[in-house]
C-alpha positions in Angstrom: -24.5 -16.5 29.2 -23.4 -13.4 29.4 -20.2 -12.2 27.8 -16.9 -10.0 29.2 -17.7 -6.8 30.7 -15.4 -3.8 31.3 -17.8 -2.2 34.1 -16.4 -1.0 36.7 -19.8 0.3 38.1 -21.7 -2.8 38.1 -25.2 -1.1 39.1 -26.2 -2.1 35.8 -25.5 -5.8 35.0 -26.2 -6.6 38.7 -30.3 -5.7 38.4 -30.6 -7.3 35.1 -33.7 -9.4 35.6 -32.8 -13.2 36.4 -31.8 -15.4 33.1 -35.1 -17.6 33.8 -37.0 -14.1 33.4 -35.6 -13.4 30.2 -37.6 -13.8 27.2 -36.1 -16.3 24.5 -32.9 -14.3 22.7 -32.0 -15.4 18.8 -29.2 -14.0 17.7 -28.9 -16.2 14.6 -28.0 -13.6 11.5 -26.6 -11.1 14.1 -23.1 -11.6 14.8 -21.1 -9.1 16.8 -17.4 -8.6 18.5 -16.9 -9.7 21.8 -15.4 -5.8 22.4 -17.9 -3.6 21.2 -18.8 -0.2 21.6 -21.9 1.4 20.0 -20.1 5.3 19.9 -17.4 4.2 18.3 -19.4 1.8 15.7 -21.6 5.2 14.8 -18.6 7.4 14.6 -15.2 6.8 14.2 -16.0 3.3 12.4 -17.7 4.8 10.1 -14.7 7.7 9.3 -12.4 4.5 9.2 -14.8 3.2 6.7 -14.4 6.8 4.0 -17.8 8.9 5.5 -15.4 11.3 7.0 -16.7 14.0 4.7 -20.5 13.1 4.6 -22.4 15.0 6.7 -23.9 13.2 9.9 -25.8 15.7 11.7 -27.7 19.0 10.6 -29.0 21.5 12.9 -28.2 24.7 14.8 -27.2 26.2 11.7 -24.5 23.6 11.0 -23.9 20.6 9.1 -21.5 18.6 10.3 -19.3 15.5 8.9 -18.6 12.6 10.1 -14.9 13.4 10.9 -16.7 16.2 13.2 -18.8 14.1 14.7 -16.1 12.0 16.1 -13.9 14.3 16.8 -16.7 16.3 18.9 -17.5 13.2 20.7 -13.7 12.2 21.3 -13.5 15.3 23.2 -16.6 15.1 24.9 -15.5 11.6 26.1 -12.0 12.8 27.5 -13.5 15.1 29.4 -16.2 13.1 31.0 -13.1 11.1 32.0 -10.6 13.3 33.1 -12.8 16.4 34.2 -16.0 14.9 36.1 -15.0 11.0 36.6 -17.2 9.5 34.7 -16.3 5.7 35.1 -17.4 2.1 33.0 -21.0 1.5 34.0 -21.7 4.8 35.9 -25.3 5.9 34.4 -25.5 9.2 32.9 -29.0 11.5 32.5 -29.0 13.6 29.5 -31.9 16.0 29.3 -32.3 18.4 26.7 -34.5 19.1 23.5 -33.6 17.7 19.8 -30.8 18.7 18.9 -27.2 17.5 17.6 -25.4 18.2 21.2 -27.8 16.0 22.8 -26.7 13.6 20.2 -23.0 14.2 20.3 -23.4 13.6 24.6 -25.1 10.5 24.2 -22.0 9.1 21.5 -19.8 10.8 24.0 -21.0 9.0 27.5 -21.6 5.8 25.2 -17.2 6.1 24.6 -16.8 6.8 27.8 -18.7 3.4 28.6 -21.4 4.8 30.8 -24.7 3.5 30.3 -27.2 6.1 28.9 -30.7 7.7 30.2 -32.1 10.3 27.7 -34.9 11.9 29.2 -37.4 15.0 27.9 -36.8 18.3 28.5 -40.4 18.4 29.7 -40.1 16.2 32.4 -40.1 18.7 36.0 -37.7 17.7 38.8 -39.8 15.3 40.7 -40.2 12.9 37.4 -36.8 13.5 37.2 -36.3 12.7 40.8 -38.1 9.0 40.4 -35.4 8.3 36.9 -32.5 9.4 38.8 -33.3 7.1 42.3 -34.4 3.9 40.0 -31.5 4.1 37.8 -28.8 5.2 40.7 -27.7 7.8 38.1 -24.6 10.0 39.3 -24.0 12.7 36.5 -26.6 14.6 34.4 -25.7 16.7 31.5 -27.8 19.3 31.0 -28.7 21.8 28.5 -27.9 24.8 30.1 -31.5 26.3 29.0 -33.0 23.5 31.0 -31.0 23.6 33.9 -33.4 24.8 36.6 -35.5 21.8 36.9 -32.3 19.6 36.8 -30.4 21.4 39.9 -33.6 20.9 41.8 -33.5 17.1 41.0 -30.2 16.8 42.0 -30.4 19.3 45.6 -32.1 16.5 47.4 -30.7 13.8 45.6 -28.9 10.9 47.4 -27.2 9.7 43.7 -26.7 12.4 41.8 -23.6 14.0 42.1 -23.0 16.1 39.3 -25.1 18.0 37.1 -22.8 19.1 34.3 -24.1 21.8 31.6 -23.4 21.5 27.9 -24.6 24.6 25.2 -27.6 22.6 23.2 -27.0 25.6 21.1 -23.9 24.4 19.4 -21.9 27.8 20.5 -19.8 25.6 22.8 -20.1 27.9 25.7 -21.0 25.7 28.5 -19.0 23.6 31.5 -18.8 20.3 29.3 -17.7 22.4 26.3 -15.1 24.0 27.3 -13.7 21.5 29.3 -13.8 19.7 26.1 -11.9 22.2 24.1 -8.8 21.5 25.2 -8.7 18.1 24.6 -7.0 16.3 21.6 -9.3 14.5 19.1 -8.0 11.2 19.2 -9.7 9.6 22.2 -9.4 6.1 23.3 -12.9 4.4 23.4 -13.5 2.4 26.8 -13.6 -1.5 24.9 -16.8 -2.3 26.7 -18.5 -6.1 25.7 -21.3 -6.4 23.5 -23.3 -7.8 26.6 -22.6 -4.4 28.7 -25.5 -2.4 28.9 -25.0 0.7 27.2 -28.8 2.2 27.3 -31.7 2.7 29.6 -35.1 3.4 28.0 -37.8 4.8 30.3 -41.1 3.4 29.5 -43.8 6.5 28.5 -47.0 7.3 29.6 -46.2 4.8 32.7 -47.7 5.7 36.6 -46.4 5.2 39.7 -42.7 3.9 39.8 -41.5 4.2 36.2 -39.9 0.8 34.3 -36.1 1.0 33.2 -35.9 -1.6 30.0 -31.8 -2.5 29.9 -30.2 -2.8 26.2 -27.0 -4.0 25.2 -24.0 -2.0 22.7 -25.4 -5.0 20.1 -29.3 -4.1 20.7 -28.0 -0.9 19.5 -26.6 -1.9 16.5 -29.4 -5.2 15.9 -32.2 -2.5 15.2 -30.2 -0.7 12.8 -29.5 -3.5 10.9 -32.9 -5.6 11.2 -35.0 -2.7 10.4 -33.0 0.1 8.7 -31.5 -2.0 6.3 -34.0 -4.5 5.5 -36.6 -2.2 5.3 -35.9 0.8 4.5 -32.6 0.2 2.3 -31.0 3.3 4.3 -28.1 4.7 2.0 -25.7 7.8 2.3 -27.7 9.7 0.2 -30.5 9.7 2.6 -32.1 12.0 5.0 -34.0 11.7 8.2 -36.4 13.9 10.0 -39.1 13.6 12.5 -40.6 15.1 15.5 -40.6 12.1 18.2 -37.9 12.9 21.0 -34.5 11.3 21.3 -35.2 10.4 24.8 -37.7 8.0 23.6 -36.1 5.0 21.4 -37.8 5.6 18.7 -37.1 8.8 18.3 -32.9 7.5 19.1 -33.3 5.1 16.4 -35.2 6.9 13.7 -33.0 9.9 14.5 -29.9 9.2 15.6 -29.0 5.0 15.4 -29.9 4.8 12.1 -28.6 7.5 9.8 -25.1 6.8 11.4 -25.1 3.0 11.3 -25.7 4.0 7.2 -23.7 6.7 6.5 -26.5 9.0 6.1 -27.4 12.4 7.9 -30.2 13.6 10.2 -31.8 16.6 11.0 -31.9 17.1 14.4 -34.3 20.2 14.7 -36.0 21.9 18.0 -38.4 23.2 15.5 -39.4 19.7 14.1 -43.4 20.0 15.3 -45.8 17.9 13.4 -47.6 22.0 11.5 -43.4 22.2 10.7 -42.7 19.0 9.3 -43.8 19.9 5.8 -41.8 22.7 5.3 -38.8 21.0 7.1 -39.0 18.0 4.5 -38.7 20.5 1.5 -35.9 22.8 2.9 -33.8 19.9 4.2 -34.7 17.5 0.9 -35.6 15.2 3.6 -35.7 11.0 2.0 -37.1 9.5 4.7 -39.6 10.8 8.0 -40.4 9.2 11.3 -43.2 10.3 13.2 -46.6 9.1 14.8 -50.1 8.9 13.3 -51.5 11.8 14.7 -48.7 14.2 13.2 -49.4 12.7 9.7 -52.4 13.8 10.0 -51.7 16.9 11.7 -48.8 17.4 8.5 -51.6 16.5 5.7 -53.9 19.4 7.3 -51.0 22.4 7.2 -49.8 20.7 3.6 -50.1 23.5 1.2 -51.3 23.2 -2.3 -48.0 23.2 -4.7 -45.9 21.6 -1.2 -42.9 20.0 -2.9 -42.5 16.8 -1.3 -40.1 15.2 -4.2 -37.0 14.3 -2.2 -39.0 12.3 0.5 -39.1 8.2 -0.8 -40.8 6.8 2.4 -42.8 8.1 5.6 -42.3 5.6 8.6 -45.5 6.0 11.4 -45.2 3.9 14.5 -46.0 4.9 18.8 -49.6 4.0 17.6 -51.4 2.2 15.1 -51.6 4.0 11.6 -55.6 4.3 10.8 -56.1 2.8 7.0 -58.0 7.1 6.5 -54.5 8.5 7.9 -52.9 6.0 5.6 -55.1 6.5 2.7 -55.0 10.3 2.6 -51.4 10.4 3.0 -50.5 8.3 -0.1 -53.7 9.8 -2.0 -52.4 13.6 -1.4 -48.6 12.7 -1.1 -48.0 10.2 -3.9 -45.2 8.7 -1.3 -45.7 5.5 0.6 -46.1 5.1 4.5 -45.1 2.3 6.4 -46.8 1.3 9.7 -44.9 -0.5 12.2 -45.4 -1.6 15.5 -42.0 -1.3 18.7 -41.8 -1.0 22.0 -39.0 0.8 24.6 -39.0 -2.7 25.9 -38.0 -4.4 22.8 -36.2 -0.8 21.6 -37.4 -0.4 18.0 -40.0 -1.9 15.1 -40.5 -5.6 15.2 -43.7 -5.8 13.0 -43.4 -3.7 9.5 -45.0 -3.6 6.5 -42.7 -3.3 3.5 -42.1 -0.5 0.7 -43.1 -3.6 -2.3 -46.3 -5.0 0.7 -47.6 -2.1 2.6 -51.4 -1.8 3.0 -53.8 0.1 4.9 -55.4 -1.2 7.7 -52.1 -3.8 8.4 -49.3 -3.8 10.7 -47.2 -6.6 8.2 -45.3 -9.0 9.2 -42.4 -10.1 11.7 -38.8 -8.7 10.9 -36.1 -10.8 9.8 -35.1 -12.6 12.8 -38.3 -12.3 14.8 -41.2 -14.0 15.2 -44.8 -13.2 16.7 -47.7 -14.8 17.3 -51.3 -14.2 18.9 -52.1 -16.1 21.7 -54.7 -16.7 24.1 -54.1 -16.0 28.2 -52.9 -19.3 28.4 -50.4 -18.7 25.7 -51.8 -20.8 23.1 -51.6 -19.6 19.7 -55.2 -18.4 19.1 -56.7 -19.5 15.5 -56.2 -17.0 12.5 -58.7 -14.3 12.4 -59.0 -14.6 16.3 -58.2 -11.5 18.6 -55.5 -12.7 20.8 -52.6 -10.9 22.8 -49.4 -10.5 20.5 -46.5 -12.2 21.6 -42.6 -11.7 20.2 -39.4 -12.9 20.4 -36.3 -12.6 18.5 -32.5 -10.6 18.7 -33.8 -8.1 21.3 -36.3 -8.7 24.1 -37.4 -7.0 27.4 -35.1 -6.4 30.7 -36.3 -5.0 33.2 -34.1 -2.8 35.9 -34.5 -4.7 39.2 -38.1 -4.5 38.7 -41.4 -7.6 39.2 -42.9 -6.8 36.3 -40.6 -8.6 34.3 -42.8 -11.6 35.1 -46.1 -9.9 33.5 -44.1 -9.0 30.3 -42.4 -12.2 29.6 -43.7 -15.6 29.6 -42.8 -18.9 28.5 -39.6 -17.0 26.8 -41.7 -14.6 24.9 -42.5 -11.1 24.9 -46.1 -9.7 25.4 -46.5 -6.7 24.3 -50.0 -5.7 25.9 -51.3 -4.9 22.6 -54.7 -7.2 20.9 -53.8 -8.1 17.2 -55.5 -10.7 14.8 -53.1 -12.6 12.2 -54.8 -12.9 9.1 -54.7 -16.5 6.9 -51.6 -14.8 5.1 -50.0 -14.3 8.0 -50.3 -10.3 7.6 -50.7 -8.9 11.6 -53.1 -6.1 12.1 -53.4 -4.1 14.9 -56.8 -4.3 17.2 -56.4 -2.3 20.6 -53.9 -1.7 23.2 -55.0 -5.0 25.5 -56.2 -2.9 28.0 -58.3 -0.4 25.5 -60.5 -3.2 24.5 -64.0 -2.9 25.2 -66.2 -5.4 26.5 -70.2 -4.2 25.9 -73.2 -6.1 26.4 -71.0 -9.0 25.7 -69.6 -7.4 22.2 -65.2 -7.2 22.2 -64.7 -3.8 20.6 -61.6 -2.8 19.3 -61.6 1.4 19.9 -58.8 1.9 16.9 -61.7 0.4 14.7 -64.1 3.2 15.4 -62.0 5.6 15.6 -61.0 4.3 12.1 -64.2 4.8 10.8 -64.8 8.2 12.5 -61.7 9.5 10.5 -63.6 8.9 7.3 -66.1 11.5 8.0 -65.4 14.7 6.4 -65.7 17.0 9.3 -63.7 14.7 12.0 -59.9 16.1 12.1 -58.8 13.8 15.6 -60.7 11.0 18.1 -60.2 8.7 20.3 -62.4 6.1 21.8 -62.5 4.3 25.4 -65.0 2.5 27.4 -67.0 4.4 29.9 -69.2 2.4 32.6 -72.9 1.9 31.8 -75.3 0.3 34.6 -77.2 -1.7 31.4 -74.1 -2.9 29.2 -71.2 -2.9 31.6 -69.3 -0.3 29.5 -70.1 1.7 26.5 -68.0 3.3 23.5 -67.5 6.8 24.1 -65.6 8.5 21.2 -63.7 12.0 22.3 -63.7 14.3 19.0 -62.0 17.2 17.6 -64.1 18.6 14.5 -62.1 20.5 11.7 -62.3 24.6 11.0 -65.8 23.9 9.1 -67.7 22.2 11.4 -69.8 23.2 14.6 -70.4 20.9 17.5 -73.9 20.0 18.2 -76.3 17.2 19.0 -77.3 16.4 15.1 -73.5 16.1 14.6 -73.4 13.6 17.3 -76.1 11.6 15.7 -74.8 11.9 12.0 -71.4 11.1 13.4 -72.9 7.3 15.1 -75.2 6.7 12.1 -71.8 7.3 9.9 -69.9 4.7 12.0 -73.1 2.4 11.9 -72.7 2.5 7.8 -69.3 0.8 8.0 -68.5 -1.2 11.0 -70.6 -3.4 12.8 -73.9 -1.5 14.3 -73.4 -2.9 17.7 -69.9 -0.7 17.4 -70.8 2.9 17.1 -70.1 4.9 20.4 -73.3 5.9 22.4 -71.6 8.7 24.1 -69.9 11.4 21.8 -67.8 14.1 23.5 -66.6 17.3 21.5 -63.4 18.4 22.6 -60.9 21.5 21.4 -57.9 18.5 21.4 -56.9 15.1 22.7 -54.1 14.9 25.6 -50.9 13.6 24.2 -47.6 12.9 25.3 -44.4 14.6 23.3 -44.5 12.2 20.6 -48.0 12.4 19.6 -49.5 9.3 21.6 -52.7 10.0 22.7 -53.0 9.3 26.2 -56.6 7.5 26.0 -55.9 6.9 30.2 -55.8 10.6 30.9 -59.5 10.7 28.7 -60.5 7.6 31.3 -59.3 9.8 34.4 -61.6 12.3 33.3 -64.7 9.9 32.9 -64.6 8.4 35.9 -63.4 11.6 37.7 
């Protein structure tokens, strides 16, 4: 059951999903206070515990301590409040780029016990528009650079009833900030319950009417300490940087959650493109990076010779499956290991991790502590070891839906499925196949597209790929492989055919894709996905 809540709004708690819907939570090893609020814990807990003078967040050219930090957010809180009536369960948009305001108004509405919804500065009003109706939001804060998209959200909008500006710039010269100003430091937190919801993660690269997953103050702080801690070993001394977006949760938790839940600092940098993230790491003695596969790659290709990379003790690579040549290359040229993980927005972070002393190419690793996984057939049995099965997870988190059916195709018998195909080796190692719906079924054959695409990567002149299923009238569907050559090679139809016999001489014959297509890049969403759906519109356009 549910614990105490302090929401006055009750939008939230009143569209969680049904308890029969919810997958099977075990909170054994992850014991929380009844009262608990996830700002505070990040913030003023951790001046109250001696990081006063540590620095939490860098950017904007600032570094600021953890006594800043709170006070900031203290003052961002008492304003919400007493300015623009932001009340206990009222949901709050914030939309703006990387930066440490965006993070200071997320701590801030998190005080004030509002329940969150980052979003992308990319997203244009009518995206915005379908967010704001699902999650009944009433109050946006905006970076005042980004405001013209926002105000035309909120013109037609039946929810929204303030659109407040904040300066993402740090100068403070914005509505929220100096409303803000004025206000004393010492702010006292709304004691909402660990069971309030405190964050609502949009689902990415989703159609139609978009999926709200719901998380709890404790979700926030269970992925800190079930990943951050146990596997990377987060201290003080460390750094983070990475490119993916704040408004995506990984992005919030390799960025934001968990630096402060350690005592470390981030760099929160607009600038933080995959070309940049070399030079970023060096300047900023960056210890540990979060990014997707695609931007490692994109990082080894703009790594200099003589690129000091000495601070940096671990590279974490999740959003898609990290190819054993990415993986390979990285530790070959680097010296510096990279784990591969697999999350979800539905399960808000990493479940499945390799680990600094076990990491191997080619493997996603095993279950967190506290989690467990399994592959299973569509009947939910667990499928032999070595089969390709759907991958199934429970454990401290799991998926909620907002007031939404398709809770039932996500969770089943109490378990989590993740629409992703994996095999789980005799060792009991998980590696990743295909997303379940990029598997390809020709002439009979199940191929996994990441395993081509694998083997593509190992040819010398292949920089990107990505391979779908295209209809064939003789086979059902073939493999067509999208590809992005590097600077020194030239597309043509003998680079085609050296590029299938290459993939013939290490996977399976039957494999290799019988339809290449050159291409100048791959579509991608802002935190280096590749949208292999947008590649299928195109096809069967």
């Amino acid at each position: 059951m549910l614990g105490p809540t302090v929401h006055v709004d009750s939008f939230a708690r009143d569209n969680l999903p049904s308890f029969h819907d919810w997958p099977q939570i075990d909170l054994d090893g992850f014991d929380y206070p009844e009262w608990l609020n996830a700002g505070v814990e990040l913030t003023d807990r951790m001046v109250e515990r001696g990081f006063g003078d540590r620095v939490a967040l860098i950017g904007n050219g600032r570094r600021r301590t953890y006594k800043e930090l709170s006070d900031w957010t203290n003052r961002l809180a008492a304003a919400l409040v007493a300015d623009f009536g932001v009340q206990p369960g009222n949901r709050v948009l914030i939309r703006s780029a990387n930066n440490p305001a965006m993070v200071a108004c997320w701590l801030a509405a998190t005080k004030a016990g509002a329940v969150v919804v980052n979003t992308m500065p990319m997203l244009r009003a009518g995206e915005l528009s379908k967010i704001v109706d699902k999650a009944e939001i009433t109050h946006a804060l905006c970076d005042t650079r980004l405001m013209d998209e926002m105000v035309a959200c909120a013109k037609d909008s039946v929810f929204l009833k303030q659109v407040i500006g904040f300066d993402g710039t740090a100068n403070h010269d914005a509505e929220l900030d100096r409303a803000a100003l004025d206000k004393p430091v010492a702010f006292q937190a709304v004691q909402t319950g660990r069971d309030d919801v405190a964050l609502l993660g949009f689902t990415s690269g989703s159609t139609g009417i978009p999926k709200a997953t719901m998380h709890f103050h404790r979700d926030i702080l269970i992925v800190a300490d079930a990943y951050a801690k146990e596997i990377l070993d987060v201290q003080p001394e460390d750094v983070f940087v990475g490119s993916p977006p704040l408004a995506f949760t990984f992005g919030l938790g390799g960025l934001a959650i968990f630096p402060l839940r350690f005592g470390a600092s981030a760099a929160l940098l607009e600038s933080a493109t995959p070309p940049n993230m070399i030079d970023i790491i060096q300047k900023y003695k960056a210890t540990i990076c979060f990014t997707a596969p695609t931007a490692y790659r994109a990082m080894l290709a703009a790594m200099e010779e003589g690129a000091d990379l000495s601070s940096l003790r671990v590279a974490v690579s999740a959003g898609e499956t990290l190819p054993a040549p990415v993986f390979d290359q990285w530790v070959a040229k680097t010296g510096k290991p990279i784990l591969d993980g697999i999350g979800a927005t539905e399960m808000l972070h990493i479940f499945i991790s390799n680990r600094l002393d076990d990491t191997k190419p080619a493997c996603t690793g095993k279950p967190l502590k506290g989690y467990r996984a399994k592959v299973v057939d569509d009947a939910m049995n667990e499928v032999p070891r070595g089969t390709i099965g759907m991958l199934a997870v429970r454990g401290p988190v799991g998926c909620r839906y907002l007031a939404d059916d398709r809770q039932k195709d996500y969770v089943r018998d109490g378990w989590n499925l993740t629409g992703d195909s994996f095999v789980q080796d005799e060792d009991g190692y998980f590696h990743f196949a295909a997303r379940s719906d990029d598997m390809i079924v020709s002439a009979g054959y199940n191929i996994a597209g990441p395993e081509v695409e694998a083997a593509l990567l190992k040819h010398e002149h292949v920089l990107e790929c990505a391979v779908i299923g295209v209809p064939d009238e003789a086979r059902g569907h073939i493999v067509e492989a999208h590809v992005v050559l590097n600077g020194d090679a030239t597309a043509s139809d003998m680079l085609a055919a050296a590029l299938q016999e290459h993939v013939k001489g290490i996977i399976a014959p039957y494999k290799y894709p019988r339809s290449i297509v050159f291409t100048q890049a791959l579509p991608k969403t802002e935190s280096g996905k590749i949208q292999r759906f947008r590649l299928k519109q195109t096809t069967t356009a």
